[in-house]
C-alpha positions in Angstrom: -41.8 20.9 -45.2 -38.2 21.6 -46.5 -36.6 24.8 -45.9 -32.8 25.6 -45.6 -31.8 26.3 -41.6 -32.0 30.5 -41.2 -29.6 30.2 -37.8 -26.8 27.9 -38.2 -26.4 24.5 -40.4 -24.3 23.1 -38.2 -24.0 22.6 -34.1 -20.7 21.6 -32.4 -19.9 21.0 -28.9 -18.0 19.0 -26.4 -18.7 18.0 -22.7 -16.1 16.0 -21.0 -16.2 12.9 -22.8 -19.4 13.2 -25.6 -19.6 15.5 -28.7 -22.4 16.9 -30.3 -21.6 17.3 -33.9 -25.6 18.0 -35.9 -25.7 19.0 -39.3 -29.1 20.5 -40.2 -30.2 20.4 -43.5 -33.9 21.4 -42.8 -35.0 24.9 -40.2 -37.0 22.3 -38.8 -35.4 19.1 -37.2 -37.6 17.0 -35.7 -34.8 14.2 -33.5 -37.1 11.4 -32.5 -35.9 7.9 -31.7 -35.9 5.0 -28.5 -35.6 6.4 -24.7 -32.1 6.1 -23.6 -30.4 7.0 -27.1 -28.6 10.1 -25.5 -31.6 12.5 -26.8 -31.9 14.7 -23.9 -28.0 14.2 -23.3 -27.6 16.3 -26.5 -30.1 18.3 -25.4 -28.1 19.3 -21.9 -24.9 19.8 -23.8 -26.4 22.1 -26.3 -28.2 23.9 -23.2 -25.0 24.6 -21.3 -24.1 26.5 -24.8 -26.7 28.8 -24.8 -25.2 30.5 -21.6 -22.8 31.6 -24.5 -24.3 31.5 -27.5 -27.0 34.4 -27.8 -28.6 32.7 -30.8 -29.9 29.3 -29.0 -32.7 28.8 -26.7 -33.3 25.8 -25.0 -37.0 24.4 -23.4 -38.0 21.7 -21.6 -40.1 20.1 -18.9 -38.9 22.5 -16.6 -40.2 25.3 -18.2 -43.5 23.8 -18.1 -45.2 26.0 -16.1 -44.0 29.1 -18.3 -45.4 30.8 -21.1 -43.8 28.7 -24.0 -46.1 30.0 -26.9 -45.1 33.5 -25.6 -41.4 33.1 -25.7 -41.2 31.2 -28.9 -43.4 34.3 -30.5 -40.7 36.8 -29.2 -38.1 34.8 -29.9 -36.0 36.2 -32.7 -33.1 34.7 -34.9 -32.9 31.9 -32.6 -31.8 28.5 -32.6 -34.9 27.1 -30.3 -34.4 23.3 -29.2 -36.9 21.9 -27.5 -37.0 18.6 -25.7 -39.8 16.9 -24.5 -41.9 18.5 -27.1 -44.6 16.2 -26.7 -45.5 17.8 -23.8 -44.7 21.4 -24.2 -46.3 22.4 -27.3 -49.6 22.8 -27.9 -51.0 22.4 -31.3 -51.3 26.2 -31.9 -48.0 26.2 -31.0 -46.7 23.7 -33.3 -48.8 25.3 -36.5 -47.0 28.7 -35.6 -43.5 26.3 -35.7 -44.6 25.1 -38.7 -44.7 28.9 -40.5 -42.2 31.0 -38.1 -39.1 32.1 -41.0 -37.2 33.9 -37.4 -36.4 31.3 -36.0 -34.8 27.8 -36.4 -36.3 24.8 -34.6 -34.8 21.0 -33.0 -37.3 19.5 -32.1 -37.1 16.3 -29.7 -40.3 14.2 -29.3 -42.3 11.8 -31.1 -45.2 13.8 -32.7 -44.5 15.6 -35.2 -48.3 16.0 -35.3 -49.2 20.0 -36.9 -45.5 20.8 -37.5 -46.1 20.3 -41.6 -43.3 17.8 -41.3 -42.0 15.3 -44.1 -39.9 12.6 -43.7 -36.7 15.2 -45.0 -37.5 16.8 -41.1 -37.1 13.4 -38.9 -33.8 12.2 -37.7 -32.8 10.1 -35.5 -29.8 10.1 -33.0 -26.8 8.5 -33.7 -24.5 7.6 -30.6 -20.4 6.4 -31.9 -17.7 5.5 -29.4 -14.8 7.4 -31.1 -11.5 6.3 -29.1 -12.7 7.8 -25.1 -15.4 9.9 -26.6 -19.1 9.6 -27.5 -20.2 11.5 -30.5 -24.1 12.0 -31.0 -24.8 12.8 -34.7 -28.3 12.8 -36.6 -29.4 11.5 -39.3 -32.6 10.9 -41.4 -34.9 8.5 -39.3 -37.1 7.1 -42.9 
């Protein structure tokens, strides 16, 4: 499913010595790839941002126990990023994903099962050593 991102096209951010720099092309970016690629790295960089940036909303395994299908439902003009998402979302979760126009979704897992994805929604991570830095970028996986 192509659709241009409704939030933000593009996410920057630095943490000591690694750089997120994602462009989204799509509202719904599915990152899969390997264990141990710096997936949930990006994730915990991009989580520390949301303690200052109103319009993203991290999940993961530690919100297990929470109501995930409730807060994604209320969520509003969001950036929602969700790693793990194997685990977290249910299929009538993911089908709601697929058709939600509010908000904008990253989506870190390996199923892209119910989501209405095509390959323009799958990227993979992208780790560089720039100089002292790491910089994770994404791009498409097929």
């Amino acid at each position: 499913m192509t659709s241009k991102p409704v939030i933000m096209d593009h996410f920057s951010a630095v943490h000591t010595s690694f750089v997120v720099d994602f462009q989204f092309t799509n509202n719904i970016t599915i990152l899969a790839g390997d264990s141990g690629t710096g997936k949930t790295a990006s994730f915990l960089i991009i989580k520390e941002c949301m303690a200052l940036n109103p319009d993203i909303m991290c999940l993961n395994y530690l919100d297990f126990q929470k109501d995930i299908a409730g807060m994604i439902k209320a969520a509003k003009r969001k950036l929602i990023v969700i790693d793990n998402a194997d685990v977290l979302l249910d299929d009538n979760i993911r089908k709601y994903i697929a058709v939600d126009d509010n908000n904008q979704y990253l989506i870190i897992g390996r199923n892209p099962k119910n989501l209405f994805a095509t390959r323009e929604n799958l990227f993979e991570l992208i780790s560089e050593e720039r100089g002292e830095q790491t910089v994770f970028t994404i791009r498409n996986y097929i």
